[in-house]
Backbone as JSON Lines, residues from 0, in Angstrom:
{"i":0,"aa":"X","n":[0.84,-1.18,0.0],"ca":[0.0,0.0,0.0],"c":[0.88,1.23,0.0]}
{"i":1,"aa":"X","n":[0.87,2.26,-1.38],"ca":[0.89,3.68,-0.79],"c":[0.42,4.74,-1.22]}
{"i":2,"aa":"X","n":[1.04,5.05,0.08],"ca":[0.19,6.53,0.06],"c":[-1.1,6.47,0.72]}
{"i":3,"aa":"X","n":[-1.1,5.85,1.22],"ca":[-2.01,5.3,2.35],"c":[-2.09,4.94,3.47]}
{"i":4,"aa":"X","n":[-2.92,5.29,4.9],"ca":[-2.29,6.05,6.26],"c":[-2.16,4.04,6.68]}
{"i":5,"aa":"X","n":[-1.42,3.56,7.73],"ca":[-1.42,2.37,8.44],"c":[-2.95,1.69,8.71]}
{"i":6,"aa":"X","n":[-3.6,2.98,9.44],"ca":[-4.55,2.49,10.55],"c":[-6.02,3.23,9.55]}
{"i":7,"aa":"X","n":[-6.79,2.35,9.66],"ca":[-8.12,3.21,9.22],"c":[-8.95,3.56,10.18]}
{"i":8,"aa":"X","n":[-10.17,3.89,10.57],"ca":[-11.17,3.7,11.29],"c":[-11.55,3.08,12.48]}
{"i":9,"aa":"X","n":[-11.26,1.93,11.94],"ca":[-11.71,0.56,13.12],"c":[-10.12,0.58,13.98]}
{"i":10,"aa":"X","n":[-9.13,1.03,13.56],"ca":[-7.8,1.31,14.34],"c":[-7.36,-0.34,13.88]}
{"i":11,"aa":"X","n":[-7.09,-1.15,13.14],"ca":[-6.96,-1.76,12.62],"c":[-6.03,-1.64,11.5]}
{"i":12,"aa":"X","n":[-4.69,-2.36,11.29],"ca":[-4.11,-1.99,10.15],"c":[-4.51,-2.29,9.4]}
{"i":13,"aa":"X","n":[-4.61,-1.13,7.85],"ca":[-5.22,-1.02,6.64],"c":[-4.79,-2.61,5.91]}
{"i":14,"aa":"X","n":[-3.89,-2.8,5.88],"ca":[-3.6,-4.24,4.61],"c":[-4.37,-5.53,5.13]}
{"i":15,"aa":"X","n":[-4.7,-5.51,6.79],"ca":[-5.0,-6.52,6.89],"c":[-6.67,-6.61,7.15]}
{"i":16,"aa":"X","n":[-7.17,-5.46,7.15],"ca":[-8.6,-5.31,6.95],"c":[-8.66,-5.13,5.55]}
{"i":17,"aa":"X","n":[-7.71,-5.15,4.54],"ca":[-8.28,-5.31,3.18],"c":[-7.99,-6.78,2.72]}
{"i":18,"aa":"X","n":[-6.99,-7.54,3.2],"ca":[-7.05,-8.51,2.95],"c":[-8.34,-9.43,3.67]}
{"i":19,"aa":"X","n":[-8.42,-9.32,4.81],"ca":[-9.62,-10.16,5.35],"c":[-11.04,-10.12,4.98]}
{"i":20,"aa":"X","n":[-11.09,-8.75,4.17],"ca":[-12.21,-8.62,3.29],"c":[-12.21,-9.12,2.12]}
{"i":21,"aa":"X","n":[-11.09,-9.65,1.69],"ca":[-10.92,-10.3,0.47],"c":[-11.09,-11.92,0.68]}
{"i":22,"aa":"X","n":[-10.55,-12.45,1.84],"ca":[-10.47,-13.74,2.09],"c":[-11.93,-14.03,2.58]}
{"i":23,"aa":"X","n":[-12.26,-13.1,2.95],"ca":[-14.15,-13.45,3.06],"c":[-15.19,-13.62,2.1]}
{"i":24,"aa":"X","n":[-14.76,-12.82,0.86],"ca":[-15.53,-12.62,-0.1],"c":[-15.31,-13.85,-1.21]}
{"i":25,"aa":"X","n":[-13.68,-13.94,-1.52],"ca":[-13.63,-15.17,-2.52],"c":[-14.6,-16.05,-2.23]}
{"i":26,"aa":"X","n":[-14.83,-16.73,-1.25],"ca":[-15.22,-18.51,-1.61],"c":[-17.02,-18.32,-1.62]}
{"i":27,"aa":"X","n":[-17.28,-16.61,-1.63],"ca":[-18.8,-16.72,-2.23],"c":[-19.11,-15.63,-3.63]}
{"i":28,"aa":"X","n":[-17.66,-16.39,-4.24],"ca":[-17.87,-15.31,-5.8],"c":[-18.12,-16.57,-6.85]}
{"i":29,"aa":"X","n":[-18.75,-16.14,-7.71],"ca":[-19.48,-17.0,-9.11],"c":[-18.0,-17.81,-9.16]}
{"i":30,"aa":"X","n":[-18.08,-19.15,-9.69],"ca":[-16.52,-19.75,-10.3],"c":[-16.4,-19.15,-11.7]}
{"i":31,"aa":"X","n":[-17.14,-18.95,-12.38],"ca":[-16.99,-18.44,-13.49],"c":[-16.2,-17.1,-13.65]}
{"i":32,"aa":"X","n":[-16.66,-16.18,-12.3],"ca":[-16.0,-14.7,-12.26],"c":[-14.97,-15.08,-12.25]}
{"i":33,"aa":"X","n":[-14.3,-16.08,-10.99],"ca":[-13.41,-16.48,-10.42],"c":[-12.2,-16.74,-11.57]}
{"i":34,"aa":"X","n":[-13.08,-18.13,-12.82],"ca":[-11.52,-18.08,-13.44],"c":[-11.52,-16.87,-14.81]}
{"i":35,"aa":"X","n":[-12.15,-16.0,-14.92],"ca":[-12.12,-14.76,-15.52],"c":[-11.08,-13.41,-15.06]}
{"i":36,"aa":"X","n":[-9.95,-13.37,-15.2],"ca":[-9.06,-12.42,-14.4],"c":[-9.41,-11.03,-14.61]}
{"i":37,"aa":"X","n":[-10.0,-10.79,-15.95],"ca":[-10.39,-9.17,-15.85],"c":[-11.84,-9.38,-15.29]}
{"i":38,"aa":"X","n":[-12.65,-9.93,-15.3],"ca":[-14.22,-9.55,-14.21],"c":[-13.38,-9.83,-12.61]}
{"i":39,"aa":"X","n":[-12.49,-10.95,-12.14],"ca":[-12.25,-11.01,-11.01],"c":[-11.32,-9.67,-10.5]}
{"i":40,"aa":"X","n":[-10.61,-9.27,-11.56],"ca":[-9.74,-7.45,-10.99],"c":[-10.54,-6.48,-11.09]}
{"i":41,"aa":"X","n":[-12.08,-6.43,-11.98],"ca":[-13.25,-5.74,-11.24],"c":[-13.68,-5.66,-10.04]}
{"i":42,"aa":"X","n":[-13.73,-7.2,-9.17],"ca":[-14.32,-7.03,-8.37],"c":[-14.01,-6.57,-7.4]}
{"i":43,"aa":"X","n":[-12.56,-7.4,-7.1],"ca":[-11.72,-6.78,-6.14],"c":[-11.2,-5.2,-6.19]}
{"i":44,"aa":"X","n":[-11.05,-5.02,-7.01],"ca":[-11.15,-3.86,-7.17],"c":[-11.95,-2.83,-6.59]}
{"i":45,"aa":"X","n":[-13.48,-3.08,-6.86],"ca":[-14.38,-2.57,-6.36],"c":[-14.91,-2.95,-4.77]}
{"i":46,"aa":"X","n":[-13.93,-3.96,-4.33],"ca":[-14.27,-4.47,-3.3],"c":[-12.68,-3.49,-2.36]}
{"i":47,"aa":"X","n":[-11.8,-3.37,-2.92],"ca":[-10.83,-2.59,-2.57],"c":[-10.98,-1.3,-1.63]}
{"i":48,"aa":"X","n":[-11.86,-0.89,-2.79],"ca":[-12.23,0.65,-2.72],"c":[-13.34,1.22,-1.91]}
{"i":49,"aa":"X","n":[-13.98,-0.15,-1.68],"ca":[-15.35,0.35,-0.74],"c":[-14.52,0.06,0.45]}
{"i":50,"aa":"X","n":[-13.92,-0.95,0.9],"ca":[-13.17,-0.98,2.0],"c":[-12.6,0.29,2.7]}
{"i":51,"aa":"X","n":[-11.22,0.83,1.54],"ca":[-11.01,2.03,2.05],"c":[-11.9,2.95,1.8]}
{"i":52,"aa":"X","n":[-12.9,3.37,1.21],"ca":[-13.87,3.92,1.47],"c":[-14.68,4.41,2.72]}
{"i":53,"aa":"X","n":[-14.44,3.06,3.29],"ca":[-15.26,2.78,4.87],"c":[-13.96,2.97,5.99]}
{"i":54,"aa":"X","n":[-12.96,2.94,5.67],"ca":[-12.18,2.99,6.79],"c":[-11.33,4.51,6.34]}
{"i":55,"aa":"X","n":[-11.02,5.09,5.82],"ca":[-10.22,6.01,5.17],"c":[-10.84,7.23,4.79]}
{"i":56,"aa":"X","n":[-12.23,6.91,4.18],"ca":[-13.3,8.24,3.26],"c":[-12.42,8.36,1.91]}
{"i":57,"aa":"X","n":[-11.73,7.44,1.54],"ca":[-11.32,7.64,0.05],"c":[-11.18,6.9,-0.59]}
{"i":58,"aa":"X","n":[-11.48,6.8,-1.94],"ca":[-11.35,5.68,-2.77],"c":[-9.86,5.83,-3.48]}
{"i":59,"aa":"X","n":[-9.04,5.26,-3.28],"ca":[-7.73,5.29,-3.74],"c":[-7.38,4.43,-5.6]}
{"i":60,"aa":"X","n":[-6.44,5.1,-5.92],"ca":[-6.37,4.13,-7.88],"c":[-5.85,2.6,-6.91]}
{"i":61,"aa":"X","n":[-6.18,1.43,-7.35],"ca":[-6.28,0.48,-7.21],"c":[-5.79,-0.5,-8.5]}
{"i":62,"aa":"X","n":[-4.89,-1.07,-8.07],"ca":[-3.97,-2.21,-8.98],"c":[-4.07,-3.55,-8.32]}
{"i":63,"aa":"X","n":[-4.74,-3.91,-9.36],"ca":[-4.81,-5.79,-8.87],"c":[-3.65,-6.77,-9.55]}
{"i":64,"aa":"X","n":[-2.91,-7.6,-9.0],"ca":[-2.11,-8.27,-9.65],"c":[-2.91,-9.88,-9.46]}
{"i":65,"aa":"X","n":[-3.21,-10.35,-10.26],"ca":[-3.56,-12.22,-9.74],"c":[-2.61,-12.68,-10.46]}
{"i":66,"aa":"X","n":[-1.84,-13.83,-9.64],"ca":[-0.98,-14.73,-9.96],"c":[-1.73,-15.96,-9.49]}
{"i":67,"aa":"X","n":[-1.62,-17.0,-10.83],"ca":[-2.02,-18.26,-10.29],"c":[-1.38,-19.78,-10.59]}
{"i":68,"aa":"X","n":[-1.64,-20.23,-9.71],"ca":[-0.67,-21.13,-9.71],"c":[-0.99,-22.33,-10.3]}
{"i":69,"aa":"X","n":[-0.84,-23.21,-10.8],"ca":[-1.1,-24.24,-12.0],"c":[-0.78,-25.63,-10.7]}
């Protein structure tokens, strides 16, 4: 993360309230989104941004990288 403060809202560090919002959300996304990498860097994406949204008041530019492993 930058350019972006540690702690949001909940006083919680930022990477790991965005990751735990991510690890919550995968295993109830379509499989289809899932093996689609540009609808799945939509979502997260948009799932990114509401996060810091809610903890921050800003929606920050957002870069998704998926690497997957075979």
């Amino acid at each position: 993360l930058r350019g972006l403060p540690e702690r949001g809202i909940s006083l919680n560090d930022l990477s790991n309230v965005i990751e735990e919002d991510i690890e919550k959300t995968l295993p109830f996304l379509d499989q289809k989104l899932i093996t689609e990498d540009k609808k799945l860097e939509e979502q997260l994406t948009r799932l990114v941004k509401r996060v810091c949204s809610n903890e921050i008041g800003k929606k920050p530019e957002v870069t998704i990288l998926i690497s997957r492993l075979a």
